[in-house]
C-alpha positions as CSV (number, residue, x, y, z in Angstrom):
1,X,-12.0,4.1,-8.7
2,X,-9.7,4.7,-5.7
3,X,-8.6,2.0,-3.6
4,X,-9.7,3.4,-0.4
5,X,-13.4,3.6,-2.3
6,X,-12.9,-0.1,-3.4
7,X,-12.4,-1.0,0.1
8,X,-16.9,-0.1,0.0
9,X,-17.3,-1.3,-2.6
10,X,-20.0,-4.5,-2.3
11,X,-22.0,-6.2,-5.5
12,X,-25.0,-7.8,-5.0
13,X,-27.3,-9.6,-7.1
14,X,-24.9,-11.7,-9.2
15,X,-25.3,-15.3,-10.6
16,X,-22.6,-18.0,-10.2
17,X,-21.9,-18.2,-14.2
18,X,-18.5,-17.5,-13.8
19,X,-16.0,-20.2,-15.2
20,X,-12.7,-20.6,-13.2
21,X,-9.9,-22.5,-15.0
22,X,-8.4,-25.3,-13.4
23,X,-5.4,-25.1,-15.0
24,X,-3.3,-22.3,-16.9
25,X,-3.9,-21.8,-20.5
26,X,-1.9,-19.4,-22.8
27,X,-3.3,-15.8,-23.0
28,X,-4.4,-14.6,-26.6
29,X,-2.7,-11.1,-26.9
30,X,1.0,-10.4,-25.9
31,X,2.1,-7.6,-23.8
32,X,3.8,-4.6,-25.4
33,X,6.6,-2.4,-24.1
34,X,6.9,0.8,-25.4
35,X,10.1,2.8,-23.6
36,X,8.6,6.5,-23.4
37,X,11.7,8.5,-21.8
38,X,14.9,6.7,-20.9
39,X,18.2,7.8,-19.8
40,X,20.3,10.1,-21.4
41,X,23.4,9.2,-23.1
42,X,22.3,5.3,-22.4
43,X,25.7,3.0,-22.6
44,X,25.7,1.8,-26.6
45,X,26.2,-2.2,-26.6
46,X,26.1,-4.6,-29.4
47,X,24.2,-8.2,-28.7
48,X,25.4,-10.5,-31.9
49,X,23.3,-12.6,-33.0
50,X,24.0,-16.2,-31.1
51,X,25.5,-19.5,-33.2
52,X,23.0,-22.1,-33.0
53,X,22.6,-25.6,-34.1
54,X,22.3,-26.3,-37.8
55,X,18.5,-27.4,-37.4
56,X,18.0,-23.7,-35.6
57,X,16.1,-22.6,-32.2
58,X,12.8,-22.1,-31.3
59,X,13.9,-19.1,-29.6
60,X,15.9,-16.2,-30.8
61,X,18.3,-15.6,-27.6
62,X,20.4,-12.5,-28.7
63,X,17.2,-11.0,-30.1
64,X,15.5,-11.4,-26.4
65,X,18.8,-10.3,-24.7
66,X,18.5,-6.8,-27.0
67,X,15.1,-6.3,-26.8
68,X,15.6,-7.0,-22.5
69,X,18.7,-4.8,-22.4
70,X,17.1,-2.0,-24.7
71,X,13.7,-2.1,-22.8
72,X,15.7,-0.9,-19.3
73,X,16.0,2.4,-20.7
74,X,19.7,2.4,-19.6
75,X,21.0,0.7,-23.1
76,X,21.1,2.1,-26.5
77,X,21.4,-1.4,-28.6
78,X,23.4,-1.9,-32.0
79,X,21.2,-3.3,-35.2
80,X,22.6,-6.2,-36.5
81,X,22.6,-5.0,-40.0
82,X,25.3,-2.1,-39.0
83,X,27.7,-4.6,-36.9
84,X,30.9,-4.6,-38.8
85,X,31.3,-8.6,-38.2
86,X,29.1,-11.4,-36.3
87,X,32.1,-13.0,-34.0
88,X,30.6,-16.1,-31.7
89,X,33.6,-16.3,-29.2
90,X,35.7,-14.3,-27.6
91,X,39.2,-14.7,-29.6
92,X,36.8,-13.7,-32.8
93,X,36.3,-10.8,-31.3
94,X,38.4,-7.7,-33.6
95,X,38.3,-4.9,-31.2
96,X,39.1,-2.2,-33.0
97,X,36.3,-2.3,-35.5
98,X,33.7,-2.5,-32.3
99,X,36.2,0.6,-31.6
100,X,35.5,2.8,-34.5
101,X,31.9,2.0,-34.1
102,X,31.2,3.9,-30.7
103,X,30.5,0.4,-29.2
104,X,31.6,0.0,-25.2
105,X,30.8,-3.5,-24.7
106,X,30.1,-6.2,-26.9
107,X,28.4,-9.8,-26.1
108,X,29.0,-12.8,-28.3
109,X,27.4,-17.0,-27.8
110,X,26.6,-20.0,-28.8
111,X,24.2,-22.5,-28.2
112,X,24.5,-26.0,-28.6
113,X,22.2,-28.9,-28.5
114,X,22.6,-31.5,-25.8
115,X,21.0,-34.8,-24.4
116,X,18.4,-33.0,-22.7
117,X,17.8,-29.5,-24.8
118,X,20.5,-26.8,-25.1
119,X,23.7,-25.0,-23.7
120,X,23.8,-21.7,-23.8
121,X,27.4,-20.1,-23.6
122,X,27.9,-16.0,-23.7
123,X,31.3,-13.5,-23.2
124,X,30.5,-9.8,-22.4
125,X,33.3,-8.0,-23.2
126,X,34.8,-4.3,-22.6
127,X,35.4,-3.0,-25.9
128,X,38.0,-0.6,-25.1
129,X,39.9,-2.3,-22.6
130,X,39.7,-5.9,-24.7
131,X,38.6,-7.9,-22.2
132,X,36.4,-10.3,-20.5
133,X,34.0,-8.8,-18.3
134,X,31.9,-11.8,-17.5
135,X,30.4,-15.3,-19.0
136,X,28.0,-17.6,-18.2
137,X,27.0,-21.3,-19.3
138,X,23.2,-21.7,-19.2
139,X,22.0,-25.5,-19.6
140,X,18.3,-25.4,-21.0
141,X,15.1,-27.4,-22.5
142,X,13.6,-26.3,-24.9
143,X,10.7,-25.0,-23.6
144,X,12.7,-22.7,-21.0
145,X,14.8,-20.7,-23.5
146,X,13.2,-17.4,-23.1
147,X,14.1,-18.4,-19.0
148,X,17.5,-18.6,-19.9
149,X,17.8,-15.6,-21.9
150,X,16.3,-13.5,-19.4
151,X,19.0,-14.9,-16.9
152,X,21.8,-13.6,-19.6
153,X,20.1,-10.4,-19.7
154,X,20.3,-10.3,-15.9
155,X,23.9,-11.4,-15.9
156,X,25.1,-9.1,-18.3
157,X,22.7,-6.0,-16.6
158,X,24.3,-6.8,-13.2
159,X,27.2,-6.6,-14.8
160,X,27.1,-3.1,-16.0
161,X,24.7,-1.6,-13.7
162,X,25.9,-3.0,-10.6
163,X,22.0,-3.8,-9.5
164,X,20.7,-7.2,-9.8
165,X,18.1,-7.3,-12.9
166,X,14.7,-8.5,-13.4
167,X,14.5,-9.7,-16.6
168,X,14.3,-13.4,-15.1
169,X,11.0,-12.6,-13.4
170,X,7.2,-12.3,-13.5
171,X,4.5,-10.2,-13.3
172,X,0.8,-10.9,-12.9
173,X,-2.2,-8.4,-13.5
174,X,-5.9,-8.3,-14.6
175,X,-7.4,-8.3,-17.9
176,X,-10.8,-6.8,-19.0
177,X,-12.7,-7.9,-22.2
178,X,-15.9,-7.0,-23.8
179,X,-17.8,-10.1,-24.8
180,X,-20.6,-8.7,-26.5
181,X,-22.6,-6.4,-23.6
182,X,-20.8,-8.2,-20.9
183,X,-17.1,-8.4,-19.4
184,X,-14.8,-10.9,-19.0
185,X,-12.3,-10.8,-16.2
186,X,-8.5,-12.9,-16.6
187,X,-5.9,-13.4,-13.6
188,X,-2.9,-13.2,-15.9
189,X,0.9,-14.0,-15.7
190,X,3.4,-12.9,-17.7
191,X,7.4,-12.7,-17.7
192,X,8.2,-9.2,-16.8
193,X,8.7,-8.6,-20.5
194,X,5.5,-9.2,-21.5
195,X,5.6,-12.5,-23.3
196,X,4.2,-16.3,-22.3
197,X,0.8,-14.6,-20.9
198,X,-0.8,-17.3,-19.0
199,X,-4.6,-16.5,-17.9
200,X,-4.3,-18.1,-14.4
201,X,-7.9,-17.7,-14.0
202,X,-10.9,-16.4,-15.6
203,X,-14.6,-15.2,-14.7
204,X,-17.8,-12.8,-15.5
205,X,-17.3,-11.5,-12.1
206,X,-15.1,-8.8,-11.1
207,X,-11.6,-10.2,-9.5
208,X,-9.0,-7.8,-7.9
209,X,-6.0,-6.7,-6.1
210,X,-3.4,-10.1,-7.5
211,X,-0.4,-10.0,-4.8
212,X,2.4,-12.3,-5.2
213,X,3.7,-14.5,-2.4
214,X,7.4,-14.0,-1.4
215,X,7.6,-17.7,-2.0
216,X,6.7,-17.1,-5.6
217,X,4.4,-20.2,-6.2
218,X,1.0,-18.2,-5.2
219,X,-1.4,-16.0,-5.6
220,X,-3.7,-13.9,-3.2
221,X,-6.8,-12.1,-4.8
222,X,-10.4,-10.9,-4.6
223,X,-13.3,-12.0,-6.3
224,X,-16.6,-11.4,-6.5
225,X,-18.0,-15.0,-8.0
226,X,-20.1,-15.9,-5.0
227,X,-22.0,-12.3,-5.3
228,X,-19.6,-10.9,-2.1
229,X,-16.0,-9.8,-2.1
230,X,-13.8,-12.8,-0.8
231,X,-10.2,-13.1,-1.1
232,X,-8.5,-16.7,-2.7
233,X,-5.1,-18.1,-2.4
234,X,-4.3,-19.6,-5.7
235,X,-1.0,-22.1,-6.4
236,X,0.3,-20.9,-9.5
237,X,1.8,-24.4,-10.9
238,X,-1.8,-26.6,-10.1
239,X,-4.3,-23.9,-10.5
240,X,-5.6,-25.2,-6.9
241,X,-7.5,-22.3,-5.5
242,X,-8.1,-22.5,-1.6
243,X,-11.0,-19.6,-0.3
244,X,-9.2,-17.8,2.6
245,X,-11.8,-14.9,4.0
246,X,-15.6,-14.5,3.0
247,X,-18.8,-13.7,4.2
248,X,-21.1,-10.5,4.5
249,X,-19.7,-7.2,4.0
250,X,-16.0,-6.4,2.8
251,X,-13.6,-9.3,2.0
252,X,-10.1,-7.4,0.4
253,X,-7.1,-5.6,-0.1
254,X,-5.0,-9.3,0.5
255,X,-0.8,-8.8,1.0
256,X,1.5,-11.5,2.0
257,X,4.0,-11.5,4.7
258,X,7.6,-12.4,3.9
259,X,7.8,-15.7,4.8
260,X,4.5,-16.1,2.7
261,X,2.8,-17.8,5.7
262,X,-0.2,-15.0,6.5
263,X,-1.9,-12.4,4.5
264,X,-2.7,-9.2,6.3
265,X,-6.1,-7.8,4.7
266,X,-9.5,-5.7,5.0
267,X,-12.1,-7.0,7.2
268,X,-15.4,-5.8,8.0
269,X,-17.0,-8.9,9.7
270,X,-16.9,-7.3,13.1
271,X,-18.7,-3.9,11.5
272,X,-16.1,-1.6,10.6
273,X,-13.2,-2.3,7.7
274,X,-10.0,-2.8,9.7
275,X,-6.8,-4.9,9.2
276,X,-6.5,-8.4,10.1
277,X,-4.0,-10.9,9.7
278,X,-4.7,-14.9,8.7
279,X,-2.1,-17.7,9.2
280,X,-2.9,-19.6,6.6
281,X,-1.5,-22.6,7.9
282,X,-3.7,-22.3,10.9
283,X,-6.6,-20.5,10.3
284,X,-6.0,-17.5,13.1
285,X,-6.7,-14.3,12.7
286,X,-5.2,-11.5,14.1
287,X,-6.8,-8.0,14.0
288,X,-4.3,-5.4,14.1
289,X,-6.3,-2.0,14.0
290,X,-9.5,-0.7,16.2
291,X,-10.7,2.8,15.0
292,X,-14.4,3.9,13.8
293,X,-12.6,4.9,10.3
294,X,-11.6,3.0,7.5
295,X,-8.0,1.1,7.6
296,X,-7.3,-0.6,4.6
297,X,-4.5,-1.8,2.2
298,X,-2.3,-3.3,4.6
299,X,1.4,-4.1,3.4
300,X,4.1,-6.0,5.6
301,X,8.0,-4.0,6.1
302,X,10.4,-6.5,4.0
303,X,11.4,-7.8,7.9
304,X,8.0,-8.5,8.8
305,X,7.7,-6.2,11.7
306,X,5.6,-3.4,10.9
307,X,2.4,-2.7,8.3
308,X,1.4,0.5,6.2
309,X,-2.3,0.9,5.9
310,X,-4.4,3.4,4.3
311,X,-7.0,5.5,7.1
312,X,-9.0,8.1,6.6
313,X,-8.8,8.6,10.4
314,X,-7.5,11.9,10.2
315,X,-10.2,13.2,8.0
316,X,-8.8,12.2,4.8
317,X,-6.7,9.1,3.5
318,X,-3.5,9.2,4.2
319,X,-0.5,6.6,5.0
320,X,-0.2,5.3,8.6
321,X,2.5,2.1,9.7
322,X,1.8,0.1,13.0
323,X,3.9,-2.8,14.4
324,X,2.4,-6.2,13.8
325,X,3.3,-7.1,17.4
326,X,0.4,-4.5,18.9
327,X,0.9,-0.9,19.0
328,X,-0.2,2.3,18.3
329,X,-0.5,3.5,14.3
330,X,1.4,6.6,13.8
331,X,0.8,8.3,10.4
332,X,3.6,9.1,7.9
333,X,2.2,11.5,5.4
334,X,2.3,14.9,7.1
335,X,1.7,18.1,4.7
336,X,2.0,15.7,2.2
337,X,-2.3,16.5,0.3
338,X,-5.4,15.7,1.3
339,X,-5.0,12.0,-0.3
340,X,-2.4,9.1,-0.3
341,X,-3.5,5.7,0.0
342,X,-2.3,2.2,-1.0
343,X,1.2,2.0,-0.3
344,X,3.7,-0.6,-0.3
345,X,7.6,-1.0,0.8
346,X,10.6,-1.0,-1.2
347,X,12.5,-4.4,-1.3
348,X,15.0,-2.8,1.3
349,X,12.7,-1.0,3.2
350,X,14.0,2.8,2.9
351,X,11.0,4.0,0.8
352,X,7.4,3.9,0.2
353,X,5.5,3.8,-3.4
354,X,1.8,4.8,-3.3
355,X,-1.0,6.8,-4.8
356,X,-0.6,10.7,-4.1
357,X,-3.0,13.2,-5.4
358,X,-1.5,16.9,-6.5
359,X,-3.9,19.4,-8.0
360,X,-6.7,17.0,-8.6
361,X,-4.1,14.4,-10.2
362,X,-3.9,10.9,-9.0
363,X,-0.3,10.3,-9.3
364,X,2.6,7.6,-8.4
365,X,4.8,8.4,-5.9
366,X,7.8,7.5,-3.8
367,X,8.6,8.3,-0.2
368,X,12.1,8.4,1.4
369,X,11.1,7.0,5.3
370,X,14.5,8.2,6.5
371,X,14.3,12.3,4.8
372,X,10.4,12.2,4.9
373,X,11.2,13.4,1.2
374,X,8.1,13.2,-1.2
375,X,8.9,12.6,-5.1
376,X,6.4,12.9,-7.5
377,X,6.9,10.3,-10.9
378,X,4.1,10.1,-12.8
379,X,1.8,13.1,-14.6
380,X,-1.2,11.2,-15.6
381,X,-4.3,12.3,-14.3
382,X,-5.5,8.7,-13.0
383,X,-2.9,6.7,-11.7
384,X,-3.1,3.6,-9.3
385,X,-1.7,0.0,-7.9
386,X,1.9,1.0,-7.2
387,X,4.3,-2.0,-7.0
388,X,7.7,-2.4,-6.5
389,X,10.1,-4.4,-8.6
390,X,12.3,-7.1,-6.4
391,X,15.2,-5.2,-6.9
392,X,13.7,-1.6,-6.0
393,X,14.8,0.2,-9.3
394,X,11.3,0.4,-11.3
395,X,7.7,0.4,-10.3
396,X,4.6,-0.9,-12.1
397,X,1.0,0.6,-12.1
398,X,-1.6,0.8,-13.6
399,X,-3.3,4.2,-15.6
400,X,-6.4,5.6,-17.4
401,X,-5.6,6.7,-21.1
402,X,-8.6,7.9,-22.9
403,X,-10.8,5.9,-21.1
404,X,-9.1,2.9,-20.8
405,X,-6.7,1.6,-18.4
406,X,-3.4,0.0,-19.0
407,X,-0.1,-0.7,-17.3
408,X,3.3,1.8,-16.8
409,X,6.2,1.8,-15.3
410,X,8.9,4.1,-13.8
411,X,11.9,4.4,-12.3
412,X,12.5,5.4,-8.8
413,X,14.4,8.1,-9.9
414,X,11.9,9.2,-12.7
415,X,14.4,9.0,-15.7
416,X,13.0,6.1,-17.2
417,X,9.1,5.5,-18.5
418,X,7.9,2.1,-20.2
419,X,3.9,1.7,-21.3
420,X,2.9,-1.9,-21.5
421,X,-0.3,-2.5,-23.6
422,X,-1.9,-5.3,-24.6
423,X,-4.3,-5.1,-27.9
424,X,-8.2,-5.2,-26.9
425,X,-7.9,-4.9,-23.1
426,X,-8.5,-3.3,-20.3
427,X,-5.2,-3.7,-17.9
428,X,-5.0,-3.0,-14.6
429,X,-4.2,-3.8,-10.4
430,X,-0.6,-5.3,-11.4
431,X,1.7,-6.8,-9.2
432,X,5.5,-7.4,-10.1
433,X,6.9,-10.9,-8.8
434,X,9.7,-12.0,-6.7
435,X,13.2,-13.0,-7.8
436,X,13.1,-16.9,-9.1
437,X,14.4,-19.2,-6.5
């Protein structure tokens, strides 16, 4: 189902037997990332495995640096089993046998316990220069390992690409499981490699459109546990959920502003859907747009200033932006189809991502504001819930594969595919996370 359709979409008739959790509890299947098409000629690098204490870790940290570094599509990794020696520091290092291997950098650690966990030392090295590229000292507990592996995966992928990674940050989504003839709905969070799945929440009732706040501590969603559409704020850390827009008729389509202080969304309390935004703090709202169509799927500019909306006021869906100050809309997608909806900035604000349909296709795609230049990534037939990650250079969504829906990703530049699956579920409306502060 299409956003613009879900903006309708009202269920009536449904009991309050929906459990919500009060706080996080660990998610039974893992997320799986399966790289489709990556680069060509991706940059060959060899993680050795880490020196750890003599009792061991409870996390494998070179193994989570490869498998980070290898899932970016952008690095071809070197099995342990065909490294010609396992050095742990730099001065170990014997260059030329990394040499004759075909190996341009190398990264070698050790982790040692201390008072209050671990630290975590690394050296990424140029192979064919012999030297130092960068190094980092991570201090750790025990139960933020993975963390600090990510943030050497980041390190070392800065390093190399020149863009700051993402291994370091979250993503959240929704789960769908069959209990018996009924469904089961989970809010879940995850790192953006898939692993610690938290289910954030959990009810009978259908629950949609997750949106992180800039801020990084909440949630905004819909849900349908009080038999209407109404849109939550939920703290990630307590699990305290706060009811921010309810009542008869639509209730959705929730997206933050960057100072994570208001939520624009889709209204229909005054008769028509139209965009409205809510200060949290002070319980104003705002509305924004005034037309007998439908304007929905509001998202802020990265400075705050303008929205994008989805309207069919032209006769079909299509991408408008209007200034948050008061103004006039002016539409963006000109002879770009009959249908694009649900779009969303990129971190800088030079492009668009959103739902574009070519020859009966729903498909992801990107728009460059500045060239009005339409790209085309995906080639699925039902594609949907575009998201940026924080630095720009992938986006997440969600897709239908023989019948069922789980989650993709792509780069902006369409080199690189990833499908994430998880075993038994239905996965879909993802939204990738902010940089950790």
């Amino acid at each position: 189902m299409k956003k613009i359709a879900q903006a309708l979409l009202t269920i009536a008739g449904l009991n309050l037997a929906g459990l919500h959790l009060a706080s996080p509890v660990f998610a039974e299947e893992v997320m799986t990332i399966e790289i489709t098409e990556g680069v060509e000629n991706a940059t060959p690098i060899a993680i050795v495995p880490f020196e750890s204490p003599e009792a061991g870790l409870p996390v494998n940290i070179s193994q989570v640096v490869t498998d980070d570094l290898e899932s970016s599509g952008y690095f071809k990794t070197m099995p342990v089993t065909d490294m010609p020696s396992q050095p742990n520091d730099f001065k170990s290092i014997m260059f030329d046998d990394w040499k004759r291997m075909g190996m341009d950098n190398l990264v070698v650690g050790k982790a040692s316990e201390t008072a209050s966990g671990y630290a975590i030392e690394f050296r990424l090295a140029d192979v064919y220069k012999g030297s130092q590229l960068t190094g980092l000292r991570v201090m750790s507990k025990a139960s933020s390992l993975r963390f600090a592996a990510h943030q050497i995966s980041d390190v070392i992928y800065e390093k190399l690409t020149g863009e700051q990674g993402v291994f370091a940050t979250r993503i959240t989504y929704i789960t769908v499981k069959k209990e018996g003839k009924k469904k089961r709905y989970h809010l879940e969070m995850a790192d953006a490699d898939g692993s610690n799945p938290v289910v954030l929440f959990s009810t009978s009732h259908p629950i949609m459109s997750p949106v992180w706040a800039p801020n990084g501590h909440q949630l905004a969603y819909v849900s349908f546990e009080e038999g209407n559409s109404a849109i939550y704020v939920q703290n990630i850390s307590t699990g305290k959920r706060q009811m921010v827009a309810s009542g008869r008729g639509i209730n959705s389509s929730p997206a933050w502003s960057p100072d994570s202080s208001k939520l624009a969304m889709t209204l229909s309390k005054d008769g028509n859907p139209e965009i409205y935004i809510k200060n949290i703090r002070t319980n104003q709202f705002t509305r924004i747009t005034n037309n007998r169509a439908i304007d929905t799927e509001a998202a802020f500019s990265p400075d705050g200033r303008n929205l994008v909306f989805t309207s069919n006021r032209g006769g079909s869906p299509q991408i408008y932006q209007t200034p948050v100050s008061g103004g006039s809309a002016q539409r963006l997608t000109f002879n770009m189809g009959k249908y694009n909806a649900g779009a969303s900035y990129s971190p800088d604000g030079k492009m668009l991502t959103f739902v574009h349909q070519s020859n009966g296709a729903y498909q992801i795609a990107v728009l460059d504001l500045d060239y009005q230049q339409l790209t085309v990534l995906t080639d699925a037939r039902q594609d949907e819930s575009p998201s940026f990650a924080p630095n720009g250079n992938m986006i997440i969504y969600s897709t239908n594969r023989g019948h069922r829906s789980e989650l993709a990703a792509v780069s902006v530049d369409g080199k690189i595919h990833k499908r994430l699956t998880i075993r038994g579920s239905e996965v879909r409306d993802p939204d990738w996370g902010p940089f950790v502060r």
